[in-house]
C-alpha positions, -999 to +999 in steps of 0.1 A: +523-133-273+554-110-267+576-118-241+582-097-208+618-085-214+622-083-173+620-121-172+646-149-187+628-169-215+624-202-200+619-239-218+597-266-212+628-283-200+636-259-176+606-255-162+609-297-154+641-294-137+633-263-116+602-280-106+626-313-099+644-289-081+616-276-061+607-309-043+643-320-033+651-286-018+612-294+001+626-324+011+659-311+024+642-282+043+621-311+058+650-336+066+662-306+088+639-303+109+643-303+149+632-333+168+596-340+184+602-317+209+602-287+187+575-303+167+550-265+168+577-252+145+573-273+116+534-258+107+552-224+110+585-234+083+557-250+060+531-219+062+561-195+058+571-214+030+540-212+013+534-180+021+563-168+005+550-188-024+518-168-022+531-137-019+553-140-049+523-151-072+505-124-060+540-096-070+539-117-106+508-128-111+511-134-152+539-154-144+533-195-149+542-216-118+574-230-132+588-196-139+580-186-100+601-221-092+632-215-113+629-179-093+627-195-063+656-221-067+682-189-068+673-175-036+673-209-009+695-196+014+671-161+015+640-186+023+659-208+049+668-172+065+635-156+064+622-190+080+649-189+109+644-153+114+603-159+119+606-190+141+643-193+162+646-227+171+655-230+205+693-245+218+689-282+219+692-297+254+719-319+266+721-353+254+699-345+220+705-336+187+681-318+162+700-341+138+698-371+153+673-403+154+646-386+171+651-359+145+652-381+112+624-400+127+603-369+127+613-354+099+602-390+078+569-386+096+569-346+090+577-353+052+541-370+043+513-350+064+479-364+068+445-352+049+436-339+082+469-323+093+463-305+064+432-289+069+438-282+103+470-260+088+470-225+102+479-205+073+489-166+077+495-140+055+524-118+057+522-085+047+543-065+018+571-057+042+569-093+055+576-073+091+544-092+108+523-116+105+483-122+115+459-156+111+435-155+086+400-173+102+380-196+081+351-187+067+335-215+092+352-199+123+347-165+115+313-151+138+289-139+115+279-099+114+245-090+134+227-063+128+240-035+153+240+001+151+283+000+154+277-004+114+270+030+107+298+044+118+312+014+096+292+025+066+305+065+069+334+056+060+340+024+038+339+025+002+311+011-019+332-019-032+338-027+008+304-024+021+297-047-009+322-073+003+313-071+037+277-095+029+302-116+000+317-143+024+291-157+043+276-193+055+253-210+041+212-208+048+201-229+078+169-238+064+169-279+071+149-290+043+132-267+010+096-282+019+098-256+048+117-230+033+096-194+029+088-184-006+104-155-003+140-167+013+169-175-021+188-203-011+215-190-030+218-158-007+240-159+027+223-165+058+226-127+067+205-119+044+180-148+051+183-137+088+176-098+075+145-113+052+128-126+082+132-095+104+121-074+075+093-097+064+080-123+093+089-105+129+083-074+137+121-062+144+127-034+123+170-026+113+184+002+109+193+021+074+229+013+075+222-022+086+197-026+055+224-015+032+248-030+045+231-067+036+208-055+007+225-026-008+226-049-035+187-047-043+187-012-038+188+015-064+214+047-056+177+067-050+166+043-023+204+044-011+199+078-001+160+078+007+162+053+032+182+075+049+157+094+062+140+066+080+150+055+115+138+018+107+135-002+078+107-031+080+107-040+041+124-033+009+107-048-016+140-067-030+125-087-057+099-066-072+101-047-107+117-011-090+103+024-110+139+033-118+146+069-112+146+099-139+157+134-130+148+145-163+110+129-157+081+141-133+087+138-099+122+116-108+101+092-131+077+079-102+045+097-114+026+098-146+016+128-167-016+131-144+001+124-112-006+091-105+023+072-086+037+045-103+027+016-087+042-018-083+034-056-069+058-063-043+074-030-037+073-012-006+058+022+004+080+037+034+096+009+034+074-006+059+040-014+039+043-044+008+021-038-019-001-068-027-026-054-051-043-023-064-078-023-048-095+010-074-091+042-084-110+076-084-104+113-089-079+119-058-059+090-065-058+056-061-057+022-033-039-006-031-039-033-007-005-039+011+006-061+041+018-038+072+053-055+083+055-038+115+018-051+125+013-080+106-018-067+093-032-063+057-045-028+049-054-005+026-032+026+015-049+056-002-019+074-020-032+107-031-023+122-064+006+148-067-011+179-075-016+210-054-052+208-049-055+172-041-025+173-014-042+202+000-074+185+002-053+155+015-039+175+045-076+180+059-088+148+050-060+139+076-071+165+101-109+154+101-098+118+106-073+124+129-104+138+149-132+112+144-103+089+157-092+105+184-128+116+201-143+082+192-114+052+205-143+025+209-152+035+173-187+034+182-198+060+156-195+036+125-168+058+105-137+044+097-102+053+116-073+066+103-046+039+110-011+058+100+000+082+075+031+093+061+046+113+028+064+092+007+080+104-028+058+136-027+024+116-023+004+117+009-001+084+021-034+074+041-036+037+059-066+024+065-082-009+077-091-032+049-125-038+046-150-058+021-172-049-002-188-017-006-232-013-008-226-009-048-201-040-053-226-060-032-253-052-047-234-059-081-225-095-066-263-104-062-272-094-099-283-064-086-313-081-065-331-055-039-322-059-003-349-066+020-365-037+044-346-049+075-314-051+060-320-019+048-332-005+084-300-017+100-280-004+072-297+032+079-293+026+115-255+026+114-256+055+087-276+078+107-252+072+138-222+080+115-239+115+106-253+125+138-216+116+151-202+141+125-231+167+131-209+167+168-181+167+152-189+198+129-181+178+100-200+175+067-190+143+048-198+157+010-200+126-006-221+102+004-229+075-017-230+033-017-195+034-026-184+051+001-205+026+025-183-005+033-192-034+045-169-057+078-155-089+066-177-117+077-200-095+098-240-090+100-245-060+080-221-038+097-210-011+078-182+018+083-186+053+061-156+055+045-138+084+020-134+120+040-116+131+010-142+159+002-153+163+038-147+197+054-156+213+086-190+238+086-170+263+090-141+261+065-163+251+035-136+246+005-153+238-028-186+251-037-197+222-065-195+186-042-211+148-040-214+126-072-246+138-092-267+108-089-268+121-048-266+161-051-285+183-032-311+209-044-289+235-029-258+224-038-269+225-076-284+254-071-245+271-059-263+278-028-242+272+005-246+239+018-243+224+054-251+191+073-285+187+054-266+177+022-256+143+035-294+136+046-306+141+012-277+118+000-288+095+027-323+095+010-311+085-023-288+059-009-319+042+010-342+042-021-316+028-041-306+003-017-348-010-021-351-009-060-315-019-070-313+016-092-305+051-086-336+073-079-323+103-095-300+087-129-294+120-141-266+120-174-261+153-164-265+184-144-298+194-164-314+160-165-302+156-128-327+183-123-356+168-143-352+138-122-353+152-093-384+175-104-403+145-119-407+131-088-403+166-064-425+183-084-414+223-088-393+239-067-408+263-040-401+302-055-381+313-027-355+292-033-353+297-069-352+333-064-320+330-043-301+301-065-271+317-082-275+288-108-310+286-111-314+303-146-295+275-162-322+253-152-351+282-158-367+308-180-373+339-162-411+334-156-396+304-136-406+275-160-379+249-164-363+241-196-374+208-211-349+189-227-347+153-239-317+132-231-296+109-249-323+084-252-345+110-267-368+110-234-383+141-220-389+148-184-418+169-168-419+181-136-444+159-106-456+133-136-440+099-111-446+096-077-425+085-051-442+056-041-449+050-079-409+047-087-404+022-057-433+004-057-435-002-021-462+001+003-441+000+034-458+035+043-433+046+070-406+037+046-422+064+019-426+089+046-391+088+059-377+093+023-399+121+020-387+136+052-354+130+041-359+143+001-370+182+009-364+207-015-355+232+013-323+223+034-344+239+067-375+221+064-350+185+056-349+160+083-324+163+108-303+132+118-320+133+155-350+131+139-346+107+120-337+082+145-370+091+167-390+082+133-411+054+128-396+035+105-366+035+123-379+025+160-402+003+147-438+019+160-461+025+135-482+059+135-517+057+138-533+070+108-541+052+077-516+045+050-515+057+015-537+042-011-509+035-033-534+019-056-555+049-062-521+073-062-513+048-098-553+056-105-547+092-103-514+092-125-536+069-150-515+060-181-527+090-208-519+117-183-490+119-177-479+145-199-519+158-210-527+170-178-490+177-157-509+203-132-535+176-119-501+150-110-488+183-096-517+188-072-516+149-060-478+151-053-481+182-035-507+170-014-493+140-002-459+154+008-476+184+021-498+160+043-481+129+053-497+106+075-535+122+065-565+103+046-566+121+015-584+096-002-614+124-006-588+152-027-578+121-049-618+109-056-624+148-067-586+153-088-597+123-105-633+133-110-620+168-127-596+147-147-621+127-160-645+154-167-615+179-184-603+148-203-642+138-215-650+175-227-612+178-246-628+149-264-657+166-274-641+194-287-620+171-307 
């Protein structure tokens, strides 16, 4: 190691008798003090003294501690007048000497302070000039920093590396035992930061953005530095959770996939406000996680929409419709769900929601797909037909109704909510022309015919019959076998509407027969060959009406939501004709005939939908007669 040439080579020797050196001139200083009654300037020649000591380690700090004491042991009489010039002693009074008894008494006592003298020792530094000096509080003394908004004028204008040791000196936590400590306070952090962990994540006290980067900068990344700007308070910052860091180069700074999808993350925050517990599913807009609101206290769930144009535009009018069930329904008496908050964070829309249970499908998926029973089903309809007729006031067509979209309360008696106004849209301002999942279409939405309120009762239809047989009662695997579902039970279509469909040659030939085509299990589908009351097999006969009411091929004719509360089934009173022999409607649909003789299953189906309620036990006796008779004279041609 090379030697600084600006310093005299010293020995091992040397450095013992300049240290020898060191303590007698201590002592001597010492033996000189004043007497008793000048005792307060004794601290002040000591602190000086090591001061001076400090301050010259700090000009040489390479320099070992017996080089800085041969240094020292050449300038004495510039330390004893440095220490004079600090602290005058005052003229001693008549009759007293600083040198006398009292004084060497003193100055024995002075030379060998106590353990607790010593800590008590004010120490002060003196600055480079040595012109002033200022006490340095302890770090138990010193009043620990509140969150105030005097910080961020604080913030503006100290450096990064100051702001960072503002949080470095600070007490320790004053939890009393770990048994009760939070999971989520470190014991090795300050009690600032504790104190900032439990506003942000117990109370409700929100701090401002300069506070929360004043004690957590440290957990922040330089994105969320500048992002949380923007926010006037800060309720969570998801410090310990696995941060998206940020990519300029990458879509949307690296937060989004290829598709759109926000990256999400357990335990980060959204708006910083909302902690994300867990994702709760995903669909075509986007997806929903579950988070813990730590303003409110309350659990939720947070639709975050994808980032493309389309859905973000769809987005803003989900927002609008919900804004308005909400607003003209505050007892929430129309059983659709409220909009809670939303907000746009990192170019997603964000939509907060109550969190609910299960939906109709994962319920039905948690009983091993059993059927529910009619009165469950009743006051599930009920509460559905409420929710429609509300948004029928409203001028609002829901689009997509489904099971799915039909939650269920927490620990409640079949009360439901209608959830997901993503594809919802006002009457007027109709924005896609091709809507609802296919199992639920509409005729006339197939058809590219313009659609209105009567689409969600024919959605409603479905939903009912499914919710009785545990299985969709139109499975279609596609747009054309959707059709041959629906026509297997509907029979045809009436010609009127076929001749206005837009879409209805893809499902036609010209003369207006449809196409048959077998799907991917190699089955084939012919039009009125099942029954309704055949594919449920139920003999509740106001329940088959009501379905039927419900499952019209023409939107006009369809039954309204006002009359499907008046109906039967749904108040309870029973009409007065005779049911449906739903034994001779299997008779007349005989196994054999189904696909031999399509025009006689035709003629039943259309007579029971076109006379519900009547005794047409007489028509059936005389289709099955003719059916008999065609199929015993085919024979005898064979």
């Amino acid at each position: 190691m090379s030697q600084n040439p600006l310093l005299p080579n010293l020995s091992k020797e040397s450095d013992v008798v300049s240290a020898r050196s060191m303590r007698q001139r201590r002592l001597k200083i010492t033996s000189e003090a004043p007497s008793p009654k000048h005792k307060t300037s004794i601290g002040s020649h000591h602190s000086v003294e090591a001061q001076a000591q400090g301050a010259t380690t700090k000009v040489f700090p390479h320099a070992s501690p017996s080089l800085l004491h041969s240094s020292q042991s050449n300038t004495r009489g510039t330390i004893n007048n440095f220490v004079a010039r600090l602290n005058p002693m005052p003229p001693p009074k008549s009759g007293g000497s600083a040198s006398g008894s009292g004084g060497d008494q003193w100055a024995e006592k002075a030379s060998k302070p106590s353990t607790f003298q010593m800590r008590k020792l004010n120490l002060k530094t003196i600055d480079e000039q040595g012109a002033r000096t200022h006490p340095v509080e302890s770090q138990t003394e010193r009043a620990q920093p509140t969150p105030s908004s005097k910080f961020a004028s604080e913030l503006a204008v100290q450096p990064a590396t100051a702001r960072a040791a503002l949080a470095v000196k600070q007490s320790k936590p004053a939890w009393s035992s770990p048994s009760i400590m939070p999971d989520y306070i470190d014991v090795s952090r300050s009690t600032s930061d504790a104190n900032f962990d439990r506003q942000c994540l117990v109370s409700a006290e929100p701090v401002s953005p300069a506070d929360a980067i004043r004690l957590q900068g440290g957990e922040l990344t330089d994105h969320e530095k500048a992002e949380i700007l923007d926010y006037q308070k800060v309720y969570f910052l998801g410090r310990r959770a696995c941060k998206q860091t940020p990519d300029l180069y990458m879509k949307n700074r690296g937060f989004d996939d290829d598709k759109g999808e926000y990256y999400v993350h357990v335990g980060d925050h959204l708006g910083y406000r909302y902690q994300i517990l867990s994702p709760l599913g995903k669909g075509s807009f986007g997806q929903v996680v579950k988070c813990l609101d730590h303003k409110t206290q309350d659990t939720v769930a947070i639709k975050i929409v994808r980032n493309k144009r389309r859905f973000q535009a769809q987005a803003m009018i989900e927002i609008k419709i919900l804004r308005q069930l909400r607003d003209n329904d505050p007892q929430q008496q129309s059983c659709a769900i409220h909009l809670k908050d939303n907000f746009f964070f990192r170019n997603h829309h964000c939509i907060v929601f109550p969190l609910l249970s299960l939906n109709l499908y994962e319920y039905m998926k948690s009983t091993n797909f059993e059927p529910l029973p009619i009165s469950t089903i009743r006051s599930i309809a009920v509460q559905v037909l409420r929710c429609l007729r509300y948004l029928r006031e409203q001028r609002i067509v829901h689009c997509d109704m489904k099971p799915e979209n039909i939650m269920l309360f927490p620990n409640s008696n079949n009360k439901i909510l209608v959830i997901d106004f993503g594809s919802a849209c006002f009457e007027d301002e109709r924005v896609y022309t091709y809507i609802q999942s296919r199992f639920y279409r509409a005729p006339e939405v197939i058809f590219g015919l313009p659609y209105s309120f009567p689409i969600d009762m024919w959605s409603f239809g479905c939903i009912l019959a499914e919710l009785f047989t545990s299985y969709p009662l139109f499975p279609g695997e596609n747009e054309m076998d959707q059709m041959a579902c629906i026509m297997e039970i509907k029979g045809l279509p009436p010609a009127n509407l076929l001749s206005s469909a837009p879409r209805a040659k893809m499902f036609f030939e010209p003369d207006g027969q449809p196409y048959i085509v077998e799907n991917s299990r190699g089955k084939k589908r012919f039009p009125g060959t099942k029954t309704l009351a055949q594919v449920l097999k139920c003999r509740d006969r106001d329940f088959i009406l009501f379905l039927i009411r419900c499952l019209e091929w023409e939107a006009g004719t369809r039954m309204t939501t006002d009359e499907a509360i008046q109906h039967p089934w749904i108040t309870g009173s029973s009409l007065s004709t005779p049911p449906v022999n739903s034994k001779a409607l299997t008779e007349a649909n005989g196994e054999g005939t189904k696909t031999r003789f399509p025009i006689v299953n035709i003629a039943i189906n259309t007579l029971t939908q076109a006379h519900p309620g009547k005794d047409i036990s007489a028509a059936f006796n005389f289709i099955k007669g003719r059916k008999t008779v065609a199929k015993t004279g085919k024979q005898k041609d064979r």
